[in-house]
C-alpha positions as CSV (number, residue, x, y, z in Angstrom):
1,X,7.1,33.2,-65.4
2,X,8.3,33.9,-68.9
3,X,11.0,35.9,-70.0
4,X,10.9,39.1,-72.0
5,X,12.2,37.5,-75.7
6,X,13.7,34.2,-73.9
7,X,12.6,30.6,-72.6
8,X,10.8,30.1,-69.6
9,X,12.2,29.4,-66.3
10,X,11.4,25.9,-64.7
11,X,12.0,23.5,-62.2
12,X,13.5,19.9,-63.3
13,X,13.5,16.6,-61.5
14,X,14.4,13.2,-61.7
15,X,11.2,11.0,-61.4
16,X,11.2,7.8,-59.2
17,X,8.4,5.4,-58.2
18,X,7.8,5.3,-54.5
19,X,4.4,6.4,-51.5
20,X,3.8,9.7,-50.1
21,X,3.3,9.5,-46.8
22,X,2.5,12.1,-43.6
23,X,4.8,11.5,-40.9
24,X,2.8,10.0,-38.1
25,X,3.2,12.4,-35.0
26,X,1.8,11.9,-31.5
27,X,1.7,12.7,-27.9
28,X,2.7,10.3,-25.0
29,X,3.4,9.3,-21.4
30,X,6.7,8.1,-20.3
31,X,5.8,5.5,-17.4
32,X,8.2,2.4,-15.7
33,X,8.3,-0.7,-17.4
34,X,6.2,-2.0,-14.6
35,X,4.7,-0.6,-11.1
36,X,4.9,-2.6,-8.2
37,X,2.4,-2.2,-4.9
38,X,4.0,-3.5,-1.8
39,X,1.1,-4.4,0.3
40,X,1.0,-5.7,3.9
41,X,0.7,-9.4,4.4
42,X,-0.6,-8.6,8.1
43,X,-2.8,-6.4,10.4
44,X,-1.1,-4.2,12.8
45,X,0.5,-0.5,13.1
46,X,3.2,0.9,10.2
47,X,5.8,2.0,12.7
48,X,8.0,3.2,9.7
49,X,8.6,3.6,6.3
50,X,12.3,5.0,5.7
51,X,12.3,5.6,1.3
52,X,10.3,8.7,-0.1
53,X,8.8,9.7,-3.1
54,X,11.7,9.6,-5.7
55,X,13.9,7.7,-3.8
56,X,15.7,4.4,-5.2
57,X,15.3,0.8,-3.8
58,X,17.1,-2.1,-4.4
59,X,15.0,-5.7,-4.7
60,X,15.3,-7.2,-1.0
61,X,15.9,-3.5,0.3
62,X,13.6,-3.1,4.1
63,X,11.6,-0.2,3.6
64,X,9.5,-0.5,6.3
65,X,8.2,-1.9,8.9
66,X,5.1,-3.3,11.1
67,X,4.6,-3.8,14.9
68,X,5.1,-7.0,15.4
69,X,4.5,-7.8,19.3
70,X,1.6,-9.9,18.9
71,X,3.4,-12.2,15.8
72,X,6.4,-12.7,18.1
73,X,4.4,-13.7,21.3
74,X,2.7,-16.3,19.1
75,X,6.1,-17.4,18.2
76,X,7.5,-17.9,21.1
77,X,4.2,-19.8,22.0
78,X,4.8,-22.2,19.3
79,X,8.1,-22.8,20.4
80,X,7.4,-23.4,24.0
81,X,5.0,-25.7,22.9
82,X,7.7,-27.7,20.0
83,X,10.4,-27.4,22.9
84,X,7.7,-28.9,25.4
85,X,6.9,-32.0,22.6
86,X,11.1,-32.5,22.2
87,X,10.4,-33.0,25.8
88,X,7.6,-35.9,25.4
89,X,9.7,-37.7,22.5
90,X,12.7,-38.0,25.0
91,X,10.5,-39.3,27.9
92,X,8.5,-41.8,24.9
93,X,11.9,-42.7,23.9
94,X,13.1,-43.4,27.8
95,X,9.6,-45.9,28.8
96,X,11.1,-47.6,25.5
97,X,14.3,-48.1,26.5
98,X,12.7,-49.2,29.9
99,X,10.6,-51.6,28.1
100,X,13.3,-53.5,26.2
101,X,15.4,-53.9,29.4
102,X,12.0,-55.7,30.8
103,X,12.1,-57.7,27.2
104,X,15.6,-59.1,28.2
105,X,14.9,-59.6,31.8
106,X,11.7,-62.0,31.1
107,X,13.6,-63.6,28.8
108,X,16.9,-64.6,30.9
109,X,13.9,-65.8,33.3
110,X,12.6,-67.6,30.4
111,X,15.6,-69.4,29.9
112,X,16.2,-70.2,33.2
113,X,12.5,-71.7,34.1
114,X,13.3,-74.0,30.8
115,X,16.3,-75.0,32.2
116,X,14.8,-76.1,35.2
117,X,11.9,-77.2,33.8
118,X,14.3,-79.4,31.6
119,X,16.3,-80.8,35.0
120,X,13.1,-81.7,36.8
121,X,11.4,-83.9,33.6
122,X,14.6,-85.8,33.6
123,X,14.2,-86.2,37.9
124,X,10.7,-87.1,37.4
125,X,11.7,-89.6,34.5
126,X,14.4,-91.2,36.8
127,X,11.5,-91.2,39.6
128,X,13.7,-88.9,41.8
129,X,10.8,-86.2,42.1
130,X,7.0,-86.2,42.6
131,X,5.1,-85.1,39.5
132,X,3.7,-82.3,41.1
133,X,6.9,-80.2,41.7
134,X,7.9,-81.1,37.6
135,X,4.4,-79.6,37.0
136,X,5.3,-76.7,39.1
137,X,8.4,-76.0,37.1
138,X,6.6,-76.5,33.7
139,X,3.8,-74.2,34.9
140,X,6.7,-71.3,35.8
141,X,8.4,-71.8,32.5
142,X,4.8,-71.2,30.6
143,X,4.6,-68.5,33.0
144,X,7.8,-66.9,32.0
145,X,6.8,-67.5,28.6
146,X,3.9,-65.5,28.8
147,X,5.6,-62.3,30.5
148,X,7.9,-62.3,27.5
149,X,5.6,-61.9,25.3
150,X,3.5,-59.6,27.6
151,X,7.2,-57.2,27.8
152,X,8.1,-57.5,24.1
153,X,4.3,-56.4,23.7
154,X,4.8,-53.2,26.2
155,X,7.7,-52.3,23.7
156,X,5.3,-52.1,20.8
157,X,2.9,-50.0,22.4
158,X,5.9,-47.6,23.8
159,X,7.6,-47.5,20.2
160,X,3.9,-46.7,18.5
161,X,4.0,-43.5,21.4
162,X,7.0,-42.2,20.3
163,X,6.1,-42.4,16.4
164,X,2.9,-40.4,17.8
165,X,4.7,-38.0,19.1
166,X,7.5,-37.2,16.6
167,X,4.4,-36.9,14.2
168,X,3.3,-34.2,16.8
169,X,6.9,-32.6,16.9
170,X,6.7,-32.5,12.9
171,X,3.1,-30.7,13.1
172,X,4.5,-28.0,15.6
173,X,7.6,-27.5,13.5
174,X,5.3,-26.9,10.7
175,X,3.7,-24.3,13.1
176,X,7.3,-22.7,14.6
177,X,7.7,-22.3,10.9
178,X,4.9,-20.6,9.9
179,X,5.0,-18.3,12.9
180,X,8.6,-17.3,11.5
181,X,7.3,-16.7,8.4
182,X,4.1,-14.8,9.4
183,X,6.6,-12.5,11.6
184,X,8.9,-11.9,8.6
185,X,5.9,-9.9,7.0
186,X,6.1,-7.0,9.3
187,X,9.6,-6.0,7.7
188,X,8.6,-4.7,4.3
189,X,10.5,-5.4,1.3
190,X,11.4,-4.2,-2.1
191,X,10.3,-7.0,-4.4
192,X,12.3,-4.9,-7.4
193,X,15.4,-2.9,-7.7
194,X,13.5,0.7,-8.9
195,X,11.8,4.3,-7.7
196,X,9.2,4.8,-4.7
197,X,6.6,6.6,-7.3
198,X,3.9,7.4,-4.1
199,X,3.4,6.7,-0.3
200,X,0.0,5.8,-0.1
201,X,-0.2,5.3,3.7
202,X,2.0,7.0,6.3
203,X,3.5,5.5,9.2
204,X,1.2,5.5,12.4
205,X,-1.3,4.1,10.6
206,X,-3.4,0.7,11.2
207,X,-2.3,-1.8,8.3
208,X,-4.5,-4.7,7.5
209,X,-3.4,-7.9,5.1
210,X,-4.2,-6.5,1.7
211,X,-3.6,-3.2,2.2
212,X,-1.2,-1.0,-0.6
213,X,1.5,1.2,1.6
214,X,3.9,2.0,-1.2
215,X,4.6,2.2,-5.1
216,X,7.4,1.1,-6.9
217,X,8.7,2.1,-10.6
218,X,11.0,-0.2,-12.1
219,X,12.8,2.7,-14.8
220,X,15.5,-0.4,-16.0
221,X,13.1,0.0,-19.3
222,X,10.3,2.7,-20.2
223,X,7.0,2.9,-21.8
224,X,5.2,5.4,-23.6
225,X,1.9,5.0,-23.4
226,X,-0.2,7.2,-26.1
227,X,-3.6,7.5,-27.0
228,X,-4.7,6.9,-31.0
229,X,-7.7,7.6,-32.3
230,X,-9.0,4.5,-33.4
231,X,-9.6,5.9,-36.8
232,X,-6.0,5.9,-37.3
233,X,-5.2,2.3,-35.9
234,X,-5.3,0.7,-39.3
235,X,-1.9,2.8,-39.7
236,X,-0.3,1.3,-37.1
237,X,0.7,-2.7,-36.3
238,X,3.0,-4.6,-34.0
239,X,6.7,-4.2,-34.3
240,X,6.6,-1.2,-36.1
241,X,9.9,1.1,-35.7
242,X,9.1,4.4,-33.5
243,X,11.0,7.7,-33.1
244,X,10.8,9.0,-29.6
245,X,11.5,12.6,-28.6
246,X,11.3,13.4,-24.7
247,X,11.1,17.0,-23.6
248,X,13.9,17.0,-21.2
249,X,16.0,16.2,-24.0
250,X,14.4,18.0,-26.9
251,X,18.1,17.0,-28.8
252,X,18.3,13.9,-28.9
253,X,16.1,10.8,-30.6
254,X,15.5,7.4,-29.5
255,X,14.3,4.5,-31.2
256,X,11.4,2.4,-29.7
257,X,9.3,-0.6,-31.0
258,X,5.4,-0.8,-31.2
259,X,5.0,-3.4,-28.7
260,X,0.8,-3.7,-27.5
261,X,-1.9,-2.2,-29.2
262,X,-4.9,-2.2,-26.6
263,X,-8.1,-4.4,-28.4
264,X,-10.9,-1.5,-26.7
265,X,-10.7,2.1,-26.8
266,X,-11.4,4.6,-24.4
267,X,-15.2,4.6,-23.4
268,X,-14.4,8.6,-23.5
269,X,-12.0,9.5,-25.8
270,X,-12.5,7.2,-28.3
């Protein structure tokens, strides 16, 4: 605008090389850092579930649980039957202990038949003795002999019982154990310290292995999840600096980092 008989007014500035650029501004969700389903492991009823929508959790924390009459009956099963194989490993372990005592018994009549056997060869020799009762001694001494070896025999065949049954002891402990464990799924646990987001079946309810009963936010670290249009993705790229504004605090800014990019778009949305 000029001036009646002066200069005309303008605006000065100081130029300087750099790019003009429209801020970037969009809409998104705030979500956990990751969502946990705590399924059941097991089939029976949900007798409880004691955390609500909104409530915390700590990792380890029971939140619920399962009827767990039949898992415990099958428990106790298994240990009747590891107490009842203890049982057959002591009694294996006795018929051993019989068995060896046999072992030294035929052998102290060993000795002795040999010892005789000895006294009546040097009879015979001195022609004190008919050859016939020598020959009677030699034959008990072969005789005795023979039920050594027979005993020492009886002690393998006891000691391969009791290896057979400590290998069935180790089996049923296997099974004791997995019993334990199988009953251990009816108390349901917090696998992570965060918020129960949803209950997604209510207690009273048949549960079958598989089946999702409750949700869990971990909130240590949020997300914000926000749709581009894929027209403007060549304007955005990994580890890019963000500022994030949340309604509930319209005042105050946070700084996030781009961290995924998804490789498909919405089918929809585009």
């Amino acid at each position: 605008m000029k001036r009646r008989g002066g200069a005309t007014a303008v605006d000065a500035a100081i130029a300087r090389i750099g790019r003009l650029e429209k801020e970037l501004i969009y809409t998104g969700t705030t979500v956990p850092f990751r969502t946990i389903s705590v399924r059941s492991r097991i089939e029976g009823q949900l007798l409880s579930l004691n955390r609500d929508i909104g409530d915390r959790v700590s990792k380890g924390h029971v939140i619920g649980l399962i009827d767990d009459t039949l898992l415990k009956t099958a428990l106790n099963q298994a240990e009747a039957e590891l107490a009842a194989l203890n049982s057959e490993v002591a009694r294996a372990n006795s018929r051993v202990g019989n068995a060896l005592t046999e072992v030294e018994k035929a052998t102290l009549e060993l000795q002795q038949a040999r010892l005789d056997a000895q006294r009546q060869e040097k009879l015979l020799s001195e022609g004190a003795i008919a050859r016939a009762v020598a020959e009677q001694t030699r034959t008990a001494a072969q005789t005795a002999a023979q039920a050594v070896k027979a005993a020492e025999k009886q002690v393998q065949t006891e000691q391969q019982a009791v290896i057979a049954a400590k290998g069935r002891v180790v089996a049923q402990q296997a099974v004791v154990a997995q019993a334990k464990e199988r009953r251990s799924y009816a108390k349901l646990t917090s696998p992570i310290t965060g918020v129960v987001l949803e209950r997604i079946i209510e207690p009273g309810n048949l549960v079958q292995p598989g089946n999702e009963i409750i949700k869990i936010g971990d909130f240590s670290r949020v997300k914000i999840e926000v749709q581009i249009s894929e027209l403007e993705l060549g304007k955005l790229e990994i580890g890019q600096i963000v500022e994030v504004v949340l309604d509930a605090f319209p005042n105050q800014k946070y700084i996030g980092t781009l961290k995924r990019i998804s490789p498909a778009a919405n089918t929809t949305a585009r």
